[in-house]
N, CA, C and O atoms as a MOPAC input file, in Angstrom:
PM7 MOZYME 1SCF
protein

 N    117.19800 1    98.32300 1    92.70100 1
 C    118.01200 1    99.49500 1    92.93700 1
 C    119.09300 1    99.10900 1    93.94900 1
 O    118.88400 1    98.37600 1    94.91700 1
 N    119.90700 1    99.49700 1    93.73400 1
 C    121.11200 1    99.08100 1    94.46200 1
 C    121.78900 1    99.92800 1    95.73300 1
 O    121.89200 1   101.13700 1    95.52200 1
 N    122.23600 1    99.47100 1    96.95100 1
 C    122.29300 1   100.59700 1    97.83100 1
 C    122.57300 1   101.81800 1    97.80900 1
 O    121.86700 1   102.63800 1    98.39800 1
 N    124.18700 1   102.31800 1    96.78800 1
 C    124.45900 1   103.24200 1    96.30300 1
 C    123.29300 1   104.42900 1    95.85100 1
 O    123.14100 1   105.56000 1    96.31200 1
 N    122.40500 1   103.60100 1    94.58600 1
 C    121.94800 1   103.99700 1    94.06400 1
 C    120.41400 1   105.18900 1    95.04700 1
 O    119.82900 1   106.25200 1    94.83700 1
 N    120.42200 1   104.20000 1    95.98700 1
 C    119.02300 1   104.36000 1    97.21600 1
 C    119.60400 1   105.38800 1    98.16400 1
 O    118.76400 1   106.00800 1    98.81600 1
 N    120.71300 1   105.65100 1    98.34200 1
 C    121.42000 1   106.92700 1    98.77300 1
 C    121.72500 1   107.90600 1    98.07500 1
 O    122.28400 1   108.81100 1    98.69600 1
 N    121.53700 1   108.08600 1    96.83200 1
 C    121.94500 1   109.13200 1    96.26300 1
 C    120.40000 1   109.39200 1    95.78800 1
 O    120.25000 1   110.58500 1    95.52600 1
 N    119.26000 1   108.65600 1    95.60900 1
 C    118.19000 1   109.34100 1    95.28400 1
 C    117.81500 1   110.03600 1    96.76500 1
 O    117.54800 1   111.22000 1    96.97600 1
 N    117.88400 1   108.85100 1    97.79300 1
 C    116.99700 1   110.03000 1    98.94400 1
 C    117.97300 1   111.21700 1    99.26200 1
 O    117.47900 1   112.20900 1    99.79800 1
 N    118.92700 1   111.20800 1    99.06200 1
 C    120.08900 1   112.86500 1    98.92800 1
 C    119.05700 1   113.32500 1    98.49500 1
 O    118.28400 1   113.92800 1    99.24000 1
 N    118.75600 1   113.10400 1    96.89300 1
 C    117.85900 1   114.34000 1    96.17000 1
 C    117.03800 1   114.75900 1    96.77500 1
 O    116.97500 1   115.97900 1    96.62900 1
 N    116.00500 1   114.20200 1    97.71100 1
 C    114.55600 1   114.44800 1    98.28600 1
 C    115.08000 1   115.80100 1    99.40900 1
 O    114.44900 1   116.80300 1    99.74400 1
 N    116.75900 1   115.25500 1    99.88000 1
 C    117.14200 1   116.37200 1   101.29000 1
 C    117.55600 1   117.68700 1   100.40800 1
 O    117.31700 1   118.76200 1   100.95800 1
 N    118.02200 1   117.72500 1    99.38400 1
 C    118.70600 1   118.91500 1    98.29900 1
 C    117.82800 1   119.59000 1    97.24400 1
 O    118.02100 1   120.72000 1    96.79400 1
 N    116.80000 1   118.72300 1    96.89200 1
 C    116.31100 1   118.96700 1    95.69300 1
 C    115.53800 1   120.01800 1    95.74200 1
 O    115.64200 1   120.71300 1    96.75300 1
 N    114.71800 1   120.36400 1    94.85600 1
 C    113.40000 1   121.39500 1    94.66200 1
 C    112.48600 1   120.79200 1    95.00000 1
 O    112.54700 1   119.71500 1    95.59400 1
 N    111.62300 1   121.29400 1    94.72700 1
 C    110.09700 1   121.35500 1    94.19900 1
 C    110.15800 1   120.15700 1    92.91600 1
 O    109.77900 1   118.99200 1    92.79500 1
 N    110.61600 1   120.81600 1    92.35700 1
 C    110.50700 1   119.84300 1    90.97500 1
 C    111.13800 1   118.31000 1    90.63100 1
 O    110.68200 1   117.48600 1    89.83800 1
 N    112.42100 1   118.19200 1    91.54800 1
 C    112.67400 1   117.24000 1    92.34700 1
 C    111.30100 1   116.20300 1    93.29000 1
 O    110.95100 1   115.05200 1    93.03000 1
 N    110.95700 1   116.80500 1    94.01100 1
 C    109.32500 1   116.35100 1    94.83800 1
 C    108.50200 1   115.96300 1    93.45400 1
 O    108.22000 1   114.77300 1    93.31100 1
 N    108.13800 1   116.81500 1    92.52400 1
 C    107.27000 1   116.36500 1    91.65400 1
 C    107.90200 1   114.89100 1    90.77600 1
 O    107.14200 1   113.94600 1    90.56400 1
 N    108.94500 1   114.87100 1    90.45200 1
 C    109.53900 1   113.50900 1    89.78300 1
 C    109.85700 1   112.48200 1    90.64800 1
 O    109.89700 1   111.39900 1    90.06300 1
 N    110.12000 1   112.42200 1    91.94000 1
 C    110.63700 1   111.78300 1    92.81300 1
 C    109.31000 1   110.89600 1    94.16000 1
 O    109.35900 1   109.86500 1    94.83000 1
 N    108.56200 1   111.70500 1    94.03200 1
 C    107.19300 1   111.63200 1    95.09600 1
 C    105.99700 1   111.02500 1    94.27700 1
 O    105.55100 1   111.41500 1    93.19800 1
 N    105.53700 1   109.83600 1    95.16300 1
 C    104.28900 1   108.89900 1    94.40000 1
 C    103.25500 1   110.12000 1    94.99300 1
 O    103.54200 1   110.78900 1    95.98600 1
 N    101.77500 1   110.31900 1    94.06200 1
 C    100.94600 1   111.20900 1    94.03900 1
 C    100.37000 1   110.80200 1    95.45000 1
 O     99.75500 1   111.76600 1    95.90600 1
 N    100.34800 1   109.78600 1    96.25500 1
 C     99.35800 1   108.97900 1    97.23100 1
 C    100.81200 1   108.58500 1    98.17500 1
 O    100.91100 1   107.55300 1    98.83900 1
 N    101.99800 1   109.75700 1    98.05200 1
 C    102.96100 1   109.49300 1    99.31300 1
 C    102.07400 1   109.93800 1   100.67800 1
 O    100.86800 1   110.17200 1   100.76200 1
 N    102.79500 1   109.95700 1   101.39400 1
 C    102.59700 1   110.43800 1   103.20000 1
 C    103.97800 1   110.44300 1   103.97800 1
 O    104.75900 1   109.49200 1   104.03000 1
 N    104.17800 1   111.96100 1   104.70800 1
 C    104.65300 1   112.09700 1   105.00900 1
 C    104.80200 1   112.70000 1   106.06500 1
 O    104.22300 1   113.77300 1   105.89300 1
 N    105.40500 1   112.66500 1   107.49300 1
 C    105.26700 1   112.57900 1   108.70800 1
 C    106.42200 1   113.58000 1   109.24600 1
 O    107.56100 1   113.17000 1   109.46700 1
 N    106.13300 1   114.57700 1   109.38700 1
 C    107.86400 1   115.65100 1   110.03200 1
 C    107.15400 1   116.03200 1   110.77500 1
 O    105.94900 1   115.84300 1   110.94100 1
 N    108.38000 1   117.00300 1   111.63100 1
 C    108.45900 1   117.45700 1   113.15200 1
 C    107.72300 1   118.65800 1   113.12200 1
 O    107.44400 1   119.01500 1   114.26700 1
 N    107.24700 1   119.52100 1   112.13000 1
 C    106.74700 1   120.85400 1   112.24200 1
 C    105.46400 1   120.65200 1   111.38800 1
 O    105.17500 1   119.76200 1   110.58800 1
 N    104.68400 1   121.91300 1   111.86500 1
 C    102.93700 1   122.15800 1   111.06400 1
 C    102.99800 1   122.04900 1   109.99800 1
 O    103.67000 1   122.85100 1   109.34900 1
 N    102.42900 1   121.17800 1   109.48700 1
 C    101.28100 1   120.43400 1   109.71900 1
 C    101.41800 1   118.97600 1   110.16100 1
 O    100.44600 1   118.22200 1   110.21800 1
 N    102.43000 1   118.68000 1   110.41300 1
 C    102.93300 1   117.07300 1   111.26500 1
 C    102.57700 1   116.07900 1   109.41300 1
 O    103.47600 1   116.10900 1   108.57300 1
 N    101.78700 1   115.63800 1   109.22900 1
 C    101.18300 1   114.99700 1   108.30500 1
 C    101.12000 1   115.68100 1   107.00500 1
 O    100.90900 1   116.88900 1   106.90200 1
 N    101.30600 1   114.88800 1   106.02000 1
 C    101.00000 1   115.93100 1   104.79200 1
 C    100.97900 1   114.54900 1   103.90100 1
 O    101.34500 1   113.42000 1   104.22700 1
 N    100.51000 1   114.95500 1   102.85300 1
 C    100.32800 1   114.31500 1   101.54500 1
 C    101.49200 1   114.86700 1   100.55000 1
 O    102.15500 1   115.90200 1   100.61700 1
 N    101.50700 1   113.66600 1    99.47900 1
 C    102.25300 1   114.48500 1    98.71900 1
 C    102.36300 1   115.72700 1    98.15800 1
 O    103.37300 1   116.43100 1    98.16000 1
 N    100.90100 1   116.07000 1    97.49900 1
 C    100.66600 1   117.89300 1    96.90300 1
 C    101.28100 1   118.75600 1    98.58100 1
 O    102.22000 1   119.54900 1    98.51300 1
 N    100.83900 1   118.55500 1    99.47100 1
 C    101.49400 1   119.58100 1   100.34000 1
 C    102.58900 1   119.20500 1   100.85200 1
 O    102.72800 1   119.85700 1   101.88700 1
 N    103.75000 1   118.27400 1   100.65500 1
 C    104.77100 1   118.68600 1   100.78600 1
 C    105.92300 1   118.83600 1    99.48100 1
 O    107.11600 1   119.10000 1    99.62900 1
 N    105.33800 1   118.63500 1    98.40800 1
 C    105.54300 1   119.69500 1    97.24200 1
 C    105.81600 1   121.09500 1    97.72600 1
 O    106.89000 1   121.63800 1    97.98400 1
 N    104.26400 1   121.66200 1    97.80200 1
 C    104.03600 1   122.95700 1    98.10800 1
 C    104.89800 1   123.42000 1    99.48500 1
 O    105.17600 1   124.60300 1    99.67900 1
 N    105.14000 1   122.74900 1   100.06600 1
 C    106.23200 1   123.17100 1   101.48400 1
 C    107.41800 1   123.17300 1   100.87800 1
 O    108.14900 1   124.16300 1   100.92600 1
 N    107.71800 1   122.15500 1   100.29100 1
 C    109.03400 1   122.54500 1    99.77400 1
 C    109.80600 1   123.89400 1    98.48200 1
 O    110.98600 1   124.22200 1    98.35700 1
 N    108.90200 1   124.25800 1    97.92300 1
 C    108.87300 1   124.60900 1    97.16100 1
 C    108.77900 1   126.39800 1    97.87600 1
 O    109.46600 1   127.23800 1    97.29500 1
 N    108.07300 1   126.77600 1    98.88700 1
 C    108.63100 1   127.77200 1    99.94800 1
 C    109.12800 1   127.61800 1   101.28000 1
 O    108.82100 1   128.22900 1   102.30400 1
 N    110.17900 1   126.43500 1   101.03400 1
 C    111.07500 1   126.44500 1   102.59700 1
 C    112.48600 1   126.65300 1   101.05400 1
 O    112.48300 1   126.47200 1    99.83600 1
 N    113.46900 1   127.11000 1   102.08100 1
 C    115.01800 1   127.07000 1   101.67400 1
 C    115.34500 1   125.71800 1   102.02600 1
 O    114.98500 1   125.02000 1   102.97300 1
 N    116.26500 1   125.45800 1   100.85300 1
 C    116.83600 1   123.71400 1   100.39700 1
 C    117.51800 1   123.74100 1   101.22100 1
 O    117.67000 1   124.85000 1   101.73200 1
 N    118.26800 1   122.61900 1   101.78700 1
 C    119.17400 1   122.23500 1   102.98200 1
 C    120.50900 1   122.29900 1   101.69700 1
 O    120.26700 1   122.37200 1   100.49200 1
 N    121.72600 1   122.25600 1   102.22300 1
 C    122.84400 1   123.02500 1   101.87400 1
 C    123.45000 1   121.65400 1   101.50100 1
 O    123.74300 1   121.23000 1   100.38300 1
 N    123.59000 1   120.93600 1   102.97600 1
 C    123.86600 1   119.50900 1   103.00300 1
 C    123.65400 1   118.77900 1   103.22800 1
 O    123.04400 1   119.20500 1   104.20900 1
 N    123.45800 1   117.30400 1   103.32500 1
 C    122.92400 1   116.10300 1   104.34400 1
 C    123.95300 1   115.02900 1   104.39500 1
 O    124.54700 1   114.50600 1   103.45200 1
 N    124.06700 1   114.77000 1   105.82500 1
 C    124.96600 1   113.42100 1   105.68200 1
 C    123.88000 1   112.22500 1   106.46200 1
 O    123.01900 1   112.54900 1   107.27900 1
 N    124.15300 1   110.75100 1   105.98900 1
 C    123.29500 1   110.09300 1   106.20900 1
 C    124.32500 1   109.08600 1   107.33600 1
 O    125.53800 1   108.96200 1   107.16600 1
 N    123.70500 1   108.56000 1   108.25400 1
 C    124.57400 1   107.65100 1   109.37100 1
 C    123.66200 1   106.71000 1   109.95400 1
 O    122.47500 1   107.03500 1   109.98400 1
 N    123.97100 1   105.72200 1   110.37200 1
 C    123.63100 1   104.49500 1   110.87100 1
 C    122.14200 1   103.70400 1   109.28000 1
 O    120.97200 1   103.35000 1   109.42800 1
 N    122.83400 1   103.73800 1   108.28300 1
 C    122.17400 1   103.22700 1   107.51000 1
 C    121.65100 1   101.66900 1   107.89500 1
 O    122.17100 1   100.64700 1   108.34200 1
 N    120.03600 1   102.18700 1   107.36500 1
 C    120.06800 1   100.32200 1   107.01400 1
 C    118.82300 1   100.15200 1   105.77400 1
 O    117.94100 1   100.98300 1   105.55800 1
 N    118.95000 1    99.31200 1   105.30300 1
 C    117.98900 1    99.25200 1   103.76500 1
 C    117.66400 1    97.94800 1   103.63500 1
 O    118.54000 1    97.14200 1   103.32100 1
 N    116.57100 1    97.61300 1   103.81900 1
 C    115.54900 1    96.36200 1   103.54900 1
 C    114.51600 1    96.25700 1   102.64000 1
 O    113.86100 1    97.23900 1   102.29100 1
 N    114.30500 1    95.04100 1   102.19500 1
 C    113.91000 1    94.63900 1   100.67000 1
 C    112.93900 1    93.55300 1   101.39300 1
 O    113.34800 1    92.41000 1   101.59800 1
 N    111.49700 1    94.00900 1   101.80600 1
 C    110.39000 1    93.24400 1   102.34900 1
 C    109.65500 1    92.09900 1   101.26000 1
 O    109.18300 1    90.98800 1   101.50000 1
 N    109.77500 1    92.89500 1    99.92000 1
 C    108.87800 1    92.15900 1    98.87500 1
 C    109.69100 1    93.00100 1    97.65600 1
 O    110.11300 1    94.15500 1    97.73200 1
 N    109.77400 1    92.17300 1    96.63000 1
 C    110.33700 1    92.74500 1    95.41700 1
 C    109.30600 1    93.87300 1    94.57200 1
 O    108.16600 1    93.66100 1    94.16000 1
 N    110.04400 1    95.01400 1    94.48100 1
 C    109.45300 1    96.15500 1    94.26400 1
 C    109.59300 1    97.29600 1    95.49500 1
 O    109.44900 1    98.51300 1    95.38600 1
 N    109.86000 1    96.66300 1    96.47400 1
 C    109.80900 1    97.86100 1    97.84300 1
 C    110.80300 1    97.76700 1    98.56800 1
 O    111.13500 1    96.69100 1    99.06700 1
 N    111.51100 1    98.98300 1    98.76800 1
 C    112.37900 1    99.27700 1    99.53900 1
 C    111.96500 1   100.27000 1   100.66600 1
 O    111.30900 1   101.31100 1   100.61300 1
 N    112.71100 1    99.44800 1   101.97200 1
 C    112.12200 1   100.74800 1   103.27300 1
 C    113.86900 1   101.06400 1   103.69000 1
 O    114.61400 1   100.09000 1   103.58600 1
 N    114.21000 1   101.80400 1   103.94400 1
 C    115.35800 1   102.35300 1   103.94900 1
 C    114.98700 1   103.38600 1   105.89400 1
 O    113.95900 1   103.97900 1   106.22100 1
 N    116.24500 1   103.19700 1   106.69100 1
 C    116.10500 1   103.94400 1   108.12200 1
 C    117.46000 1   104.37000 1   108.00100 1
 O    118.27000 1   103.68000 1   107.38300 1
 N    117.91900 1   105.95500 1   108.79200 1
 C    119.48100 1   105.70700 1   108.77000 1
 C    118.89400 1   107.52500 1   109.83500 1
 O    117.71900 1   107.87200 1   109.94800 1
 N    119.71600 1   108.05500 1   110.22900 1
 C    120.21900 1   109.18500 1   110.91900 1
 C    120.16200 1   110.44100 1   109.64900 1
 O    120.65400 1   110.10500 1   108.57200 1
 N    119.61400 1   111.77800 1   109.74700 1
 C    120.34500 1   112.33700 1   108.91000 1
 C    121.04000 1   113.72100 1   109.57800 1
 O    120.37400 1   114.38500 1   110.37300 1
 N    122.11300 1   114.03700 1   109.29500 1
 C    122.61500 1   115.61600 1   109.70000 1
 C    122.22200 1   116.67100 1   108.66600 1
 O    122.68700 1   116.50200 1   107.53900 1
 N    121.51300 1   117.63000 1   108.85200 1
 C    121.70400 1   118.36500 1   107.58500 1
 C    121.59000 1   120.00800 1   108.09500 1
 O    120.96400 1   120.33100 1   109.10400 1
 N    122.27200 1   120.92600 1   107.25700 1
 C    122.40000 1   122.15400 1   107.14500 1
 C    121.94600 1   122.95600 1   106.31200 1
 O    121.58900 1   122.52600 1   105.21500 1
 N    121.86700 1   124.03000 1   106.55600 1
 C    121.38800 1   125.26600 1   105.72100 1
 C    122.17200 1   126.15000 1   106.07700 1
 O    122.49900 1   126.47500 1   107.21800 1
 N    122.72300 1   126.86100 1   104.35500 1
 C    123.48600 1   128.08300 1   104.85700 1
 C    123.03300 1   129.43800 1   105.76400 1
 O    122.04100 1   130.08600 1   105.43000 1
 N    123.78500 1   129.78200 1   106.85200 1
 C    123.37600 1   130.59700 1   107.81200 1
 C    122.36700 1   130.27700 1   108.94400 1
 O    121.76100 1   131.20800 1   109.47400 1
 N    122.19800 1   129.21300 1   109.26700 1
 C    121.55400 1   128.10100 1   110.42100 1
 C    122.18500 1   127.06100 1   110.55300 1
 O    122.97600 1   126.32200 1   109.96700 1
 N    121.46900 1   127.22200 1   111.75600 1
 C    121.70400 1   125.96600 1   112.55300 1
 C    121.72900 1   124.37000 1   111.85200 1
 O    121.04100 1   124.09400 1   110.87000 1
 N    122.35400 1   123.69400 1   112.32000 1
 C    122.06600 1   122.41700 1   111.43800 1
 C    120.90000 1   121.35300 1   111.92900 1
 O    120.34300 1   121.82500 1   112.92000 1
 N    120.47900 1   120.36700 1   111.64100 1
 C    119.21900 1   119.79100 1   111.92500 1
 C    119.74600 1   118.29600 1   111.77400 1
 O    120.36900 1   117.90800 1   110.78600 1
 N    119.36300 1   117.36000 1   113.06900 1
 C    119.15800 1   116.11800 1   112.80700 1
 C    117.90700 1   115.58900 1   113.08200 1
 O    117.11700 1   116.11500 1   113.86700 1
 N    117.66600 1   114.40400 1   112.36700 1
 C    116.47300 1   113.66600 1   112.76100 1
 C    116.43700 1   112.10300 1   112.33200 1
 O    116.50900 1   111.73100 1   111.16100 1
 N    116.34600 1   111.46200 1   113.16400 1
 C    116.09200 1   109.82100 1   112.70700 1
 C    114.73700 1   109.62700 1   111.69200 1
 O    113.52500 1   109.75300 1   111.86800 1
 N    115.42500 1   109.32600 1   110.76600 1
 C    114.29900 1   109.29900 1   109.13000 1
 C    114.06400 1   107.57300 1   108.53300 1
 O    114.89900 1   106.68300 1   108.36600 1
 N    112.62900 1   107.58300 1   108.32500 1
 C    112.22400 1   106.62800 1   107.32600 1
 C    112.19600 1   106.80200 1   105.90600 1
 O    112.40400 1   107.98700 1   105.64500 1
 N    111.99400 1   105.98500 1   104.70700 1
 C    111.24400 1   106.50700 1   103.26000 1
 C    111.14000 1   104.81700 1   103.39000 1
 O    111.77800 1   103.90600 1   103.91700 1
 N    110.16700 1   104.95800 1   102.73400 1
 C    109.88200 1   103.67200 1   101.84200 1
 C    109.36600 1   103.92200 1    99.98000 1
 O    108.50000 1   104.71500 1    99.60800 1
 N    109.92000 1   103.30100 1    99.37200 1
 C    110.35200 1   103.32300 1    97.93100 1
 C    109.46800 1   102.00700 1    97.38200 1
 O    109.21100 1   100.96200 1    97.98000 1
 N    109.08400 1   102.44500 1    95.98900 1
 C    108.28400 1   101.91800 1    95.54500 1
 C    108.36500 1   101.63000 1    94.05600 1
 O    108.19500 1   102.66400 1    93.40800 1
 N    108.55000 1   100.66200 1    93.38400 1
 C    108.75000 1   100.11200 1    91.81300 1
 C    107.86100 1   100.39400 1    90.84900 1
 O    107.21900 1    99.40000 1    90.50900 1
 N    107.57700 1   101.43000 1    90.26000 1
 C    106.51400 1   101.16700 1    89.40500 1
 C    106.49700 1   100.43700 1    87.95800 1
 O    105.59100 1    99.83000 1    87.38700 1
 N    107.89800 1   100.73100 1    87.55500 1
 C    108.51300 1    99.94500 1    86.27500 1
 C    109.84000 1    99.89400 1    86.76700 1
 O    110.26200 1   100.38100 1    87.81600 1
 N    110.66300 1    99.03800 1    85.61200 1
 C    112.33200 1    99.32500 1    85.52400 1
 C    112.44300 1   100.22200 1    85.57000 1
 O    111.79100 1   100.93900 1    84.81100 1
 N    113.73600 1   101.00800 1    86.89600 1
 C    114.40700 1   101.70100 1    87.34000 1
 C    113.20000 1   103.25000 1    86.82500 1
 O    113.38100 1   104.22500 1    86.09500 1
 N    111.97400 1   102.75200 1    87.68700 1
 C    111.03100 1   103.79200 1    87.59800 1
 C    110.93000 1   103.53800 1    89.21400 1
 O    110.41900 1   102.45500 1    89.49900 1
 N    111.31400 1   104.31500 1    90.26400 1
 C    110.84300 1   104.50600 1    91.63800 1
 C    110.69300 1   105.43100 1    91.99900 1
 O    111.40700 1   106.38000 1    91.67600 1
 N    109.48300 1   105.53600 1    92.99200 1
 C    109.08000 1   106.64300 1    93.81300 1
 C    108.50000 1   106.66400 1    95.30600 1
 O    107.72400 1   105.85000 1    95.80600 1
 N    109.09900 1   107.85500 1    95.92200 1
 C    108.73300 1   107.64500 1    97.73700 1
 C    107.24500 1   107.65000 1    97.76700 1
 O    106.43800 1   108.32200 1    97.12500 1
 N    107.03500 1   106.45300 1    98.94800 1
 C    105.39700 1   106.44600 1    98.95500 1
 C    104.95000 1   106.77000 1   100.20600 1
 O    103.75600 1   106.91800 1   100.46800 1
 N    106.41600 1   106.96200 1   101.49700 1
 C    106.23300 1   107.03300 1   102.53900 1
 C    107.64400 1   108.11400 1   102.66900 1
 O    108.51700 1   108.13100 1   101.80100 1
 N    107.67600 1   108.95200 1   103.85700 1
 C    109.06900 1   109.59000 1   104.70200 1
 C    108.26000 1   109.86000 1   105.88700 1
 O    107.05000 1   110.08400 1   105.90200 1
 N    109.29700 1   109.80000 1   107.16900 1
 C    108.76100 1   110.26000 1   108.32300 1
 C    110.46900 1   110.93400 1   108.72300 1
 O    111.49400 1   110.46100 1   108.23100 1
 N    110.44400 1   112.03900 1   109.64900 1
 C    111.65600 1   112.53000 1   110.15200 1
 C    111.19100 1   112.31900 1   111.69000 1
 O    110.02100 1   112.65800 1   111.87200 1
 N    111.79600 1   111.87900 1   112.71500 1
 C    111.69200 1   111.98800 1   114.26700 1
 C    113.39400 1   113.03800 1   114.50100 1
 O    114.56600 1   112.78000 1   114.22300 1
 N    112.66300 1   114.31200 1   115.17300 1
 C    114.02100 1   114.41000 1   116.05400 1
 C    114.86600 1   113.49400 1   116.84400 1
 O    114.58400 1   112.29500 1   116.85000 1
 N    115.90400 1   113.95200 1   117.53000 1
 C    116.37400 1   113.14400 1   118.62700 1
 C    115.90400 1   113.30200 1   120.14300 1
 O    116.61200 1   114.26100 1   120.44900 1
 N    115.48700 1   113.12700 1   120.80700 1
 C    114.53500 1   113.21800 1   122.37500 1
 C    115.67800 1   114.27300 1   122.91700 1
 O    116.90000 1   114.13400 1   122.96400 1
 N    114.92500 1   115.26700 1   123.26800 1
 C    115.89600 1   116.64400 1   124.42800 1
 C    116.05200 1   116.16900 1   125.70200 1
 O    115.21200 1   115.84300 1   126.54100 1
 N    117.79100 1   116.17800 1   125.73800 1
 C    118.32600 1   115.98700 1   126.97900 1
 C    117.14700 1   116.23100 1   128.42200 1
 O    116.58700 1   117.28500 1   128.72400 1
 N    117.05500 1   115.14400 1   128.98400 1
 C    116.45500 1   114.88700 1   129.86800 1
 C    114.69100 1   114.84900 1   129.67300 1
 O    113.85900 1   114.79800 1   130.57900 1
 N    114.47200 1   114.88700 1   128.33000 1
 C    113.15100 1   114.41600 1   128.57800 1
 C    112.48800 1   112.56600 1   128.20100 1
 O    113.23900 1   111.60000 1   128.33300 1
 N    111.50100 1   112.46800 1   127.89700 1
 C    111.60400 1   110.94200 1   127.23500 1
 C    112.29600 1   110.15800 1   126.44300 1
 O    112.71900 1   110.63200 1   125.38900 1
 N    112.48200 1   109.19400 1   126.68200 1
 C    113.45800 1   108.15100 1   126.00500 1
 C    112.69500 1   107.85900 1   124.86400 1
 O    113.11100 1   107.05300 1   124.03200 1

């Protein structure tokens, strides 16, 4: 998969549905965000997504995308993203991507970290 290509799928994961999550998400992902339940599996962050409101937009910054072993991609970069009528949201994000066939991939990992609040830990 080609960088282009590795930015415009994890877009989908920040925009998409539910149904998006179901085509896009390995059954045995894990995934790590800032709010309850911290941890989730794939079936529950399906089901989270599927009653939270989609983000509007995402922009991605300080990319970087590494190729450990053929078949896996771990991808790190910044993301900004919005929702209409809120506030906007950043968080320093992982995914790691996974080959199951030709141009058959799916996330097996995401983690989101906020950014540390002025004046607390580095």
């Amino acid at each position: 998969m080609d960088d282009d290509r590795i930015w415009r799928f994890e877009e989908q994961l920040w925009l998409g549905d539910a149904d998006t999550y179901r085509t896009l998400i390995d059954d045995e992902c894990v995934m790590v965000l800032p709010s309850d339940p911290h941890v989730l599996t794939a079936k529950q962050a399906i089901e989270a997504v599927a009653h939270t409101p989609r983000w509007a937009s995402v922009t991605f910054t300080d990319c970087k995308v590494q190729r450990p072993v053929d078949g896996l991609i771990v991808i790190a970069y910044q993301a900004d993203a919005a929702r209409d009528g809120s506030e906007g949201y950043k968080a320093f994000c992982t995914t790691t991507i996974r080959r199951r066939a030709h141009e058959d991939w799916l996330v097996v990992q995401h983690s989101q970290l906020p950014p540390p609040k002025a004046g607390g830990p580095a």
